[in-house]
N, C-alpha and C positions, 0 to 999 in steps of 0.2 A: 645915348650910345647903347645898341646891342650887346650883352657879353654871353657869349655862347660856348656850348664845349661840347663839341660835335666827333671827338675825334675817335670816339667808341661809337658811337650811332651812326657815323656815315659809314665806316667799314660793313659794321651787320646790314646796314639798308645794301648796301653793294651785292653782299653772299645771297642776301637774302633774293635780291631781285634775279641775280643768275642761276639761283633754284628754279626762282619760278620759270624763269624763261626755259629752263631744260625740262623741266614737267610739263609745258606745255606742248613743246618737241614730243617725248614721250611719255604719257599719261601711264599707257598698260602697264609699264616694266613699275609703275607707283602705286597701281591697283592689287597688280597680282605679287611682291614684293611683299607688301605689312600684312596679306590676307594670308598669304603663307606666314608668316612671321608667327602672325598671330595665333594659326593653328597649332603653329610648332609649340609656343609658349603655355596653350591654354591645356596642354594635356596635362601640368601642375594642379592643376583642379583637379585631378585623381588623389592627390595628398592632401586633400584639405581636410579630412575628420582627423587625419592624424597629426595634421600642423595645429588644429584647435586648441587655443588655450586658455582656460575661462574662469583657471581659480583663483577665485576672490583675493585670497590673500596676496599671491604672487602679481597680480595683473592692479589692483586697486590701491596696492597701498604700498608704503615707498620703501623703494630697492635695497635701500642700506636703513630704514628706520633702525633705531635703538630699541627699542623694543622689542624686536627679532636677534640682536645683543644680548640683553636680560633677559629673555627664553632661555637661548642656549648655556645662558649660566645659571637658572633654575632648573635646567633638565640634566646641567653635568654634577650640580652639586644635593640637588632635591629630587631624583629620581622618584616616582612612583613605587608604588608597594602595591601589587595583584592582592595581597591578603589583608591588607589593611588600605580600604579605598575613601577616604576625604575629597568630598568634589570642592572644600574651602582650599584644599592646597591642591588641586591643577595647576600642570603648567599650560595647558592647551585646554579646548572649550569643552575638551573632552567629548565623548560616545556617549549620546542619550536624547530620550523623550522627555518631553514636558508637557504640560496640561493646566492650563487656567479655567476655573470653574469661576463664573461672574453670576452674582443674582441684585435685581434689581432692589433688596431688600436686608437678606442678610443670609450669606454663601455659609453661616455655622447653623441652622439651624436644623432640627433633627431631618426634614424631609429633605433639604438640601445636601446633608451629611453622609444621608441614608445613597443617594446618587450618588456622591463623589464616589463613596466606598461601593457600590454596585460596578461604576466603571472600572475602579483602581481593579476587582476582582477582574472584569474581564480583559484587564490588559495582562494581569501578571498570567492570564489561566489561556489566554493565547499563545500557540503552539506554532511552529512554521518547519515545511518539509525542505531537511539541506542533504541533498545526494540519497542516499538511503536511509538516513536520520529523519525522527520526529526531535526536535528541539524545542523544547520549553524558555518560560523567563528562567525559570532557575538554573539553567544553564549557562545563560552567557551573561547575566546580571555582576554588575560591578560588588565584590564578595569584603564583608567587615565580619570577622569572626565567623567564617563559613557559611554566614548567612547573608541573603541579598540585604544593598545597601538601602537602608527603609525612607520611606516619606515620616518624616518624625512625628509632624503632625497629626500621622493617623496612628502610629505608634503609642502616641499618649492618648488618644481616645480606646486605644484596647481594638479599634477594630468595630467601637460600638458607636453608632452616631449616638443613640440616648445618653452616654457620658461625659456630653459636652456639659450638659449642666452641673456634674460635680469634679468635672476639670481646673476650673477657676486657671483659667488659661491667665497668662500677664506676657504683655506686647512693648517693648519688640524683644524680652529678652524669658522666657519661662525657665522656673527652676524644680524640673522633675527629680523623686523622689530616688529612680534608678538610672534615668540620662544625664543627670545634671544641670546644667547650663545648655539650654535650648535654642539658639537662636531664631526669631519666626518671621525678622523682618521681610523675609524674600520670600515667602512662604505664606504669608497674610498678608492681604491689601486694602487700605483703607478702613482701618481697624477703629473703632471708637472704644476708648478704654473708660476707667472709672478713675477717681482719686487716687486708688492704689494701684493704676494700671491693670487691672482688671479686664480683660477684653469682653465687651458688651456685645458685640456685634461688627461683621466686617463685610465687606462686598466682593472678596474675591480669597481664591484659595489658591495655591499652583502644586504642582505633583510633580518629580521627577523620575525618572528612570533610567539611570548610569548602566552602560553595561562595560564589561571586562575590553579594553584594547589589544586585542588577539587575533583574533579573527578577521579581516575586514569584511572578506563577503557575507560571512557569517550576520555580522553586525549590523550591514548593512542593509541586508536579505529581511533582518528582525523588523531594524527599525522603519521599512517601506512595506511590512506590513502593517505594523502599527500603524500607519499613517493612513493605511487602506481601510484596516478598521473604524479609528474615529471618524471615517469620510462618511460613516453609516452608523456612526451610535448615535441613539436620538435621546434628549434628555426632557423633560418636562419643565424641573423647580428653575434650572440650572440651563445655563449659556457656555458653552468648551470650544477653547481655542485651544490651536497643537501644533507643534513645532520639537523638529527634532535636528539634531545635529548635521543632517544631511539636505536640511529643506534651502538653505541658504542657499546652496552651490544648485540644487535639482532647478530650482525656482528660478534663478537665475538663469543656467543655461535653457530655456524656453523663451528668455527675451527674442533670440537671433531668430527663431522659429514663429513670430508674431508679426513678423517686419517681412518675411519672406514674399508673402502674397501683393505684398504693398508695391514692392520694386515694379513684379509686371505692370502694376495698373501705374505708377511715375512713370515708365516707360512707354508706355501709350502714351498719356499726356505732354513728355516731350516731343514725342512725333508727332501727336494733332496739334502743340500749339506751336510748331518750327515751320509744319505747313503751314495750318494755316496763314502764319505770319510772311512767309513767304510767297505762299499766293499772291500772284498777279494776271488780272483782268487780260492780258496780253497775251494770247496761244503762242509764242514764240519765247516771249523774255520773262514765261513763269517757272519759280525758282523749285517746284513741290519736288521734286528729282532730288535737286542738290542737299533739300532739307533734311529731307529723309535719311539722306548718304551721310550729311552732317552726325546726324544722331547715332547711326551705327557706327561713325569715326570711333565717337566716344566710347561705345562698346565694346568695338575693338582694343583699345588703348586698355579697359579694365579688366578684360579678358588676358591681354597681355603683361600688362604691369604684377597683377594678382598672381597667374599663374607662375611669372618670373619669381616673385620672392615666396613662391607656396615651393619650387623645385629647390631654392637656396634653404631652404627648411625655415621661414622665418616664421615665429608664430601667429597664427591669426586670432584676434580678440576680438570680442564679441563688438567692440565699439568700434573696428573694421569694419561692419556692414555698414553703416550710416555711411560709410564712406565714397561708396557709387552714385549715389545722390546727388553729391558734391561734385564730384567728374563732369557727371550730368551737365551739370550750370554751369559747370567751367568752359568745356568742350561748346557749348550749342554757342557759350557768349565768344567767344572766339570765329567761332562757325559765322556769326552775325557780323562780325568785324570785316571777315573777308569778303561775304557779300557784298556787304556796302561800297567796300572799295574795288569791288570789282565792277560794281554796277557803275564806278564815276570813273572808268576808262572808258576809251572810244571806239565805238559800236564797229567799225568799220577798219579798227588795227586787226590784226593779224593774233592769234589766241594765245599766241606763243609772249607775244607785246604786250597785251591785256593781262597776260599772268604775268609776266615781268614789274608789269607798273604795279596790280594787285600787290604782289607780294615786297615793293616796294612802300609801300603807303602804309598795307597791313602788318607790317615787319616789328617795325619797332615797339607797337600798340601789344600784340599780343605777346611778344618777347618780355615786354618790362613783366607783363603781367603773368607770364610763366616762373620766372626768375623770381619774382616776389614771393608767387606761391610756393614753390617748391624750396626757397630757402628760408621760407618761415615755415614748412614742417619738418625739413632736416634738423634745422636751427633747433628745431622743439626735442631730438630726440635726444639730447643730453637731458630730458625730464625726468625725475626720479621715479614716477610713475608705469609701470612695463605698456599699461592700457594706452599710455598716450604714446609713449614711442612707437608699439604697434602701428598705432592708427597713422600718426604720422608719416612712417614708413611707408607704408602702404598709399596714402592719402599722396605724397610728395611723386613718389616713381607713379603712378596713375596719372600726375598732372603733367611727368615729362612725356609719356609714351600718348598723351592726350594732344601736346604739344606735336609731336614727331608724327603723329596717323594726322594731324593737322595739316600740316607742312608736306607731307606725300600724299598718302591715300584721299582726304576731302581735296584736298589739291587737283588730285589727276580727275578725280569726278566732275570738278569745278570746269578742268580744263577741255573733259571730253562734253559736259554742257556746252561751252562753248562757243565745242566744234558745230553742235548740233545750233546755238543758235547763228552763228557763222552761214549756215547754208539755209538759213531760213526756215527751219520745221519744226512742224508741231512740236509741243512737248511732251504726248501724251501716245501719236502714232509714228513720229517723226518724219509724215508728210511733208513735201513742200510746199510753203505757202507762198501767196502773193503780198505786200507790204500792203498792197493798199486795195481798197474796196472795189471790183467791177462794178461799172453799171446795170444797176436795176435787179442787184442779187439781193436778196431777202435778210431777214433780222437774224436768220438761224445760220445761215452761210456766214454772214457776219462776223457771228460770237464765237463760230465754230471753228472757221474754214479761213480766218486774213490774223495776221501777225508781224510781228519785228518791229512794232512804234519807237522811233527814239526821239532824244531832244534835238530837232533841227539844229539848234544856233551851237548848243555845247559838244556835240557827237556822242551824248552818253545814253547814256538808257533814263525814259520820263522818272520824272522825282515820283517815289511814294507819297501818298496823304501824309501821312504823320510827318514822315520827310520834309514835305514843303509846311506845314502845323510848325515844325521846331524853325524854319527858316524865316517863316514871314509873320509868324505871332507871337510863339514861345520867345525866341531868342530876343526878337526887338523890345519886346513887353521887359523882359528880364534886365535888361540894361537901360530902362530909364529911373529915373533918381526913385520914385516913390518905391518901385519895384526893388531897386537895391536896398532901401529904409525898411523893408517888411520882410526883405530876407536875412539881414543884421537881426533884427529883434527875435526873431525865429532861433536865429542862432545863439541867440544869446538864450533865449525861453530853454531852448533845446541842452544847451552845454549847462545848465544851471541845474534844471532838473539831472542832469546825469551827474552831475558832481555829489546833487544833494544823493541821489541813489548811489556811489561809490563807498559811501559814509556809512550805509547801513547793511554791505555784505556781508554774509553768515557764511562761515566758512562749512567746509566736509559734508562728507557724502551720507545722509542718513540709510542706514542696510535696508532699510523694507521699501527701499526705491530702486535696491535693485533686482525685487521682483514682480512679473505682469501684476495688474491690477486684481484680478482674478484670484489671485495667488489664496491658498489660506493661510500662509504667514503672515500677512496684512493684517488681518485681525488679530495673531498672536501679537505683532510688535506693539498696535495701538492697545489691546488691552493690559500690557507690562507696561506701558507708558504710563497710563491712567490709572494704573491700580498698583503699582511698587516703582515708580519713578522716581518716589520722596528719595527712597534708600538707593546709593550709587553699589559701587563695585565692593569686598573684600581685597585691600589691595597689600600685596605681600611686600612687606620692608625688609631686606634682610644684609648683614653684616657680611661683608667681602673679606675673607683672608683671615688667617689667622689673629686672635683678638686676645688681651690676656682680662679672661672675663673673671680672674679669682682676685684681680685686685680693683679694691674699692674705688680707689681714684680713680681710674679708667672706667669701670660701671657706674660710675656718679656720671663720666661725662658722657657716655652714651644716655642716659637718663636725660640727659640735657639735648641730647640730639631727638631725644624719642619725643622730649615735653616739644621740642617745634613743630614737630607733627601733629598733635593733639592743641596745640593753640592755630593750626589752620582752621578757618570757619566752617568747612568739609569735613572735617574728620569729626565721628558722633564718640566715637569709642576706641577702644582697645581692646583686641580681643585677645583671652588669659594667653599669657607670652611662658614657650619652657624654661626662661631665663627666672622670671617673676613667679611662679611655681616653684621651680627649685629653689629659689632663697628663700619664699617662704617655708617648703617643707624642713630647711635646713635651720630654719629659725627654732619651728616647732620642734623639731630633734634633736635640737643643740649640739648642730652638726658644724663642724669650723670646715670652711672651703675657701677662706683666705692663701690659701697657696696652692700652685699648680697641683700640685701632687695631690693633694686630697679634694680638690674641687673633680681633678677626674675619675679619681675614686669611688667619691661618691654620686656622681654624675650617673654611670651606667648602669645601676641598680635602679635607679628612679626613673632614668627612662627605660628601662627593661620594664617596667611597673608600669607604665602610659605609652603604650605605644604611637598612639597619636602625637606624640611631644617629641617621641623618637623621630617622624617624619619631619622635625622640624632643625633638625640637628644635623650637621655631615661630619661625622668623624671619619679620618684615615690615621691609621698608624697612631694611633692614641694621641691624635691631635684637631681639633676643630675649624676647621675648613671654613665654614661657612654656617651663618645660623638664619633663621628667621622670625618674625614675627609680623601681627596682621593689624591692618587699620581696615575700619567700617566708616563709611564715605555718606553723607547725606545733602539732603538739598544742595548738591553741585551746581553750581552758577553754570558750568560749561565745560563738555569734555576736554576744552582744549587749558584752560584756567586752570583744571584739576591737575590735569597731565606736566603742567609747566609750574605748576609750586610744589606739586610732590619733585622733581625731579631736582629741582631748586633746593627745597631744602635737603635735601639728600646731598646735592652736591656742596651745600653750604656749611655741613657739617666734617670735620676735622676725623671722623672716622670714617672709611669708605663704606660707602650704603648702597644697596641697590632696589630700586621700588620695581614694583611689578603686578601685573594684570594681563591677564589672556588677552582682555579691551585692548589695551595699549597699541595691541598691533596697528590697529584700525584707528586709533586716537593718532596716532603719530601724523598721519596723513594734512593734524593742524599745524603741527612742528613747520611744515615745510612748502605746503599748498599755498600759500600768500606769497610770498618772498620767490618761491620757484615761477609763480606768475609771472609777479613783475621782473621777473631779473629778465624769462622767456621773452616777453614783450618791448624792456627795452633793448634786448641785443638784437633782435629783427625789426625792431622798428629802425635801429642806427643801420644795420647793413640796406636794408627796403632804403633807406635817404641814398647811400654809398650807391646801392645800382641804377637809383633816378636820379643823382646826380652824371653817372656815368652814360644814360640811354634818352634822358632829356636836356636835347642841345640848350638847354639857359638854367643854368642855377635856381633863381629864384623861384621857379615853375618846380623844379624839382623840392628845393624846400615847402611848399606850396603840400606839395604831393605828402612829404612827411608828416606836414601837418594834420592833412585827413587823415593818415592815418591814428594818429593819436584821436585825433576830435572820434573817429569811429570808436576806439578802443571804449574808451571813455564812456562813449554812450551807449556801448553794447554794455559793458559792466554795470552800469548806471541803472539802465533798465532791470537788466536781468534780474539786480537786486530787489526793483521794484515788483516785478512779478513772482518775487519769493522761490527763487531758483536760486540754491545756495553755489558759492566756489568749490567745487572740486574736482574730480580728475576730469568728470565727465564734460564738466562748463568749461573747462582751462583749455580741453582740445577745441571747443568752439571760439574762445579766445584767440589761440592759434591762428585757427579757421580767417575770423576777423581783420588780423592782419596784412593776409594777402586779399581780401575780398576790398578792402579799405582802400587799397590800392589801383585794385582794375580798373573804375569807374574812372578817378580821379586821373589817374596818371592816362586812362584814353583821352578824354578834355585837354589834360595841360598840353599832353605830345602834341593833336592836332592843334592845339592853341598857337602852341610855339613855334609852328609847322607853317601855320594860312600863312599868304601874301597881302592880305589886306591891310591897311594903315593903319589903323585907330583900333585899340584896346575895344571896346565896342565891335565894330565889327569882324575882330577875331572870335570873341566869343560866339556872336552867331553863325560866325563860319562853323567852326567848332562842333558848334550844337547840331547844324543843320546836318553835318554829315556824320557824328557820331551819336545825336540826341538817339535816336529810334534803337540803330543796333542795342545803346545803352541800356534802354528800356525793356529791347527785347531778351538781351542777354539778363535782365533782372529779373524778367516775371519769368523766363523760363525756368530758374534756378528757385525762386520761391515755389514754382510749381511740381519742382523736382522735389522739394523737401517739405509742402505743403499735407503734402498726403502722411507723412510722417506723423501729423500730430492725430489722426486717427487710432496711431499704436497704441496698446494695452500696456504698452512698456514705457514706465519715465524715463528709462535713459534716450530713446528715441525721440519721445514729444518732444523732452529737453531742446535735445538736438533740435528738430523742425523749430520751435521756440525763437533759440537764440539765433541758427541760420536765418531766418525770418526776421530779426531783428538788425542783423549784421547786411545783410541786400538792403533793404530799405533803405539805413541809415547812410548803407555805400550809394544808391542811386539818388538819396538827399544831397550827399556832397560831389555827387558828378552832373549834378544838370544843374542844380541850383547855390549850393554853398559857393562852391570852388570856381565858378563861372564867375562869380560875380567878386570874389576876391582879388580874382586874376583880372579884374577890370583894373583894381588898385594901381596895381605895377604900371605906370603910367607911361616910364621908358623905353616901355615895347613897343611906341610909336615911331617908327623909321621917317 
């Protein structure tokens, strides 16, 4: 027994078929109709530098993270001091340059010392012209006692590299005789010390240079000439990498500008390979017209879709562009769809008939696969992500307006082909030709000059090669038993490997992938990796709310809260806290601050006495708001491990804590990139079953469908992982991407599965294949061709992209010609 549930698919086959019939009536009013649409639309491409939105923080990392939380309660309770600047208590990454000096040997010794301190002079003794001002470093340099905020490093050598030798430096902590307590783990890399920690020799040194947050252009102006300079200081002993506060975001936005040249040449590729593939030997019934018109559908459609949400003011992010790529392969596989079914109408109906039946057959094919697409990137924009809602946005309305210049404008082109092949002429002059060959006319009159062959017996237009390939070899081969036996085992080879690769995804976005290859940030990030990786963050622990810090039993238990900090495997140290300070000076004093009153008393004097201790305190109205103190972080298993047991034990503790690090913002992105995945994937995979249930007349074809999808997901993730392409925001939109790609192939197969008149399970499938095989294939490679060129980019978030899109087609045109063909043999009841 048949069970079918037709009662959503016959209606749309009905609207859809009386479309076509009215566009074939009239074409022009379908042509000139979206070509104005589209002009009117595209003049929103005049707001596109001002719709640009590309900052890291807001587009990359997540909308409500807690960690943009704990900022804004270190910046309401720990404000900044201009005159007293500690870049250990930032709340943000702050305003500055950096410099790592690497030597293959040992970055302290005097010739190597003598460079560092030749460069350190010509950066502070660089000068820059703002409006009528000459500006120096001493000018807008972050100020500690009226004086710029020093590299300590060089501070304890006097300025002399020859006083390394009677420095007796000690790693990772030096205790000078006028700084005190030194920290140099961030500061030295790769240090070899002695018995008594003694530093012997190290491979790397770093230099900072904080300036005053005042100014921006000012700051800014500084620090893009520093960058100008070291692009041209040459060093001998010494290797200088550089990175400053501003390289992240500059670096970045140059990705969009590295992809720019690529589109034109995808876009020639989809034109030569839609013609050529549309090419036919037949002056009459060749398609190179309709191709053509095909591809500009789709251009149309991003001209419009784009400029529509550039006039709504929606932002555009950088990982927008990749997204015409995608249209690209959407639009021409569509394009392909309604060829074919236009091509198996009868030569000799009326054009207006021919587009009726066309968009009858092709109705349902490219609807499910619209509907799929566009409500798994809707579906996606509840992502915490702003980069993936963007894209999604952008990516969903592109593949309706791709859908609609489908349905009208390729339509009316379709339709005035036609006409043209209707009266018999050329494709190229639109002469009238004769059908068949005069007597005794030559080979070039031939090829040139006769046209309109069709299939006598069927009334359609001659089967393509490939066409008749899927009908009489592909499809028959494909459904004999050994052939079923070798595509099981495949599938099983295939879903195994991708399981074992789901096992080992690395989650978040590492930053020096989001800029070009080129970049010279690239070399700063790997050499902070390689030479101060050991040591993690300074990460700020600090007491929420008022606290009564004079009585013992409550500082026992915070004591208790602070000891589960320091018995994490991460945590190296503790650095001197104003709590631990003050007890002890009041030890030494024999000071009683056992009750409120005289702990505050004598409280203000001692930090009036260390003002650095002062910045770690919030007093209002003679009461304690908020305190802080600091943990030093080492061999970190994993940003995301650190991030989730500091906050753990924080929240585990019985006093309100709050941890915190500039990092954070960006660590957060592990809190919720896993879980926001899959939550993404399976609410569109359940609604992707809900509309193939609803637009494929049989259930079990539709489940069938759901299942590809999964099986794809699966093996997109699987792989990805294999080719060391981590989870995050950038992979999760190709995930996205995946779900409705998952569907196109599969659910064209089941529909026409479901659809043939033939008897036996077997020969549905080659029905099937024989009139969707080719479209299917062509609609693949044009889409791989679309986003092939991608992987030429200087930019990882683009290769990515080409990558997993390239991953995600394949695996789609795995499960539409050969998976799903052969499972749908299973269902044995679809034998009438």
């Amino acid at each position: 027994m048949v069970c079918t549930t037709d009662c959503v698919e016959k209606p749309i086959r009905f609207c859809l078929e009386r479309v076509g019939k009215f566009i074939g009536l009239h074409p022009w009013w379908f042509i000139i109709v979206p070509l104005a649409l589209a002009a009117s639309l595209g003049w929103g491409f005049c707001f596109l530098e001002d719709r640009k939105s590309n900052d890291i923080v807001q587009q990359f990392t997540p909308i409500d993270g807690r960690a943009k939380a704990e900022k804004h309660f270190y910046k309401a309770f720990f404000p900044s001091n201009e005159g007293v600047f500690s870049s250990l208590r930032l709340n943000t990454d702050g305003v500055y340059g950096s410099l790592i000096f690497t030597s293959e040997t040992d970055v302290l010794s005097v010739g190597a010392l003598e460079e560092i301190l030749r460069v350190d002079a010509t950066v502070k003794g660089m000068s820059i012209r703002h409006g009528e001002e000459e500006v120096a470093y001493s000018d807008v340099c972050a100020k500690v006692n009226q004086h710029c905020h020093p590299n300590v490093l060089l501070e304890i050598l006097d300025y002399n590299a020859n006083n390394i030798s009677v420095a007796n430096l000690t790693f990772p902590v030096h205790h000078h005789f006028t700084m005190g307590r030194v920290p140099l783990e961030h500061l030295l890399g790769q240090v070899d010390v002695d018995s008594n920690a003694v530093v012997q020799s190290a491979r790397a040194v770093r230099l900072f240079y904080y300036l005053q947050e005042v100014n921006d252009t000012l700051e800014d102006a500084w620090l893009n000439e520093l960058v100008h300079l070291l692009t041209n200081v040459t060093t001998n002993v010494t290797q200088v990498s550089y990175f400053t506060s501003l390289s992240r975001q500059q670096e970045f936005e140059k990705s969009t500008k590295s992809v720019t040249h690529l589109f034109a040449i995808t876009y020639f590729i989809a034109v030569l390979f839609s013609v050529l593939s549309c090419i036919r030997l037949d002056n009459v019934r060749n398609k190179v017209w309709v191709a053509g018109l095909g591809v500009i559908s789709t251009g149309l459609a991003v001209l419009s879709s784009f400029g529509f949400l550039l006039i709504l003011n929606v932002p555009f992010v950088i990982t927008v562009a990749s997204s015409p790529f995608l249209i690209l392969g959407i639009g021409i596989d569509d394009m392909f769809i309604m060829i074919s079914c236009w091509q198996q109408t009868n030569v000799h109906d009326r054009v207006e008939d021919r587009m009726a039946a066309t968009y009858r057959e092709a109705a349902i094919s490219i609807t499910i696969t619209t509907l799929t697409d566009v409500l798994a990137f809707y579906l996606s924009y509840s992502n915490p992500f702003r980069s993936v809602q963007s894209f999604c946005l952008y990516a969903g309305t592109a593949i309706l307006f791709c859908y609609l210049y489908n349905i009208t404008f390729f339509g009316a082109c379709l339709a005035l082909n036609g006409k043209r092949e209707e009266g018999n002429r050329h494709w190229l002059t639109c002469m009238k030709l004769p059908e068949v060959c005069p007597p005794g006319a030559s080979i070039a009159y031939v090829t040139c000059c006769v046209g309109g062959a069709y299939n006598r017996e069927a009334g359609t237009e001659e089967e393509h090669l490939i066409q008749k390939f899927f009908r009489k070899h592909y499809g028959p081969f494909l459904t004999t038993f050994w052939a079923k036996a070798m595509v099981i085992i495949l599938y099983v080879v295939y879903i195994s490997i991708s399981i074992y690769g789901c096992t080992t995804i690395k989650e978040g976005i590492d930053l020096k992938n989001l800029a070009v290859d080129q970049s010279y940030i690239i070399r700063y990030y790997e050499d902070e990796k390689e030479y101060f990786g050991h040591y993690g963050p300074n990460v700020m622990l600090a007491v929420n709310g008022t606290f009564p810090y004079w009585e013992k039993a409550e500082r026992t238990q915070l004591e208790l809260c602070i000891d589960k900090f320091r018995e994490l495997p991460f945590v190296s140290d503790l650095s001197p806290s104003w709590l631990h300070s003050f007890e002890h000076d009041a030890k030494e004093n024999s000071i009683n601050i056992s009750s409120d009153v005289e702990f505050k008393k004598h409280l203000e004097p001692f930090l009036g006495q260390r003002p650095m201790l002062r910045l770690d305190v919030s007093i209002t109205n003679d009461s304690i708001d908020a305190s802080r103190l600091f943990l030093q972080t080492s061999n970190v298993p994993s940003e995301k491990i650190m991030l989730e047991s500091l906050r753990k034990t924080a929240d585990d503790c019985q006093i309100s804590l709050v941890v915190y690090h500039p990092a954070f913002i960006y660590y957060d992105q592990y809190a919720v990139i896993a879980y926001n995945t899959i939550q993404t994937v399976c609410v569109a995979t359940v609604v992707m079953l809900v509309i193939s249930l609803m637009l494929i007349p049989n259930p079990v074809c539709a489940l069938w469908v759901a299942f590809a999808i999964a099986s794809v997901i699966v093996g997109v993730a699987g792989f990805m992982a294999l080719l060391g392409i981590n989870l995050d925001s950038i992979s999760m939109i190709n995930l996205v991407i995946s779900i409705g790609f998952s569907v196109d192939f599969s659910a064209h197969i089941s529909y026409t599965f479901v659809s043939s008149a033939k008897p036996s399970v077997n020969e549905k499938v080659v029905d099937a294949l024989s009139q969707l095989g080719y479209p299917i294939l062509q609609g693949a490679l044009s889409t791989i061709l679309g986003v092939v060129v991608l992987s030429a980019s200087v930019s990882y978030i683009f290769r990515t992209f080409s990558t997993i899109m390239s991953l995600v087609i394949s695996f789609g045109l795995l499960h539409g010609v050969a998976f799903i063909p052969v499972f749908l043999t299973f269902s044995q009841f679809y034998s009438t």
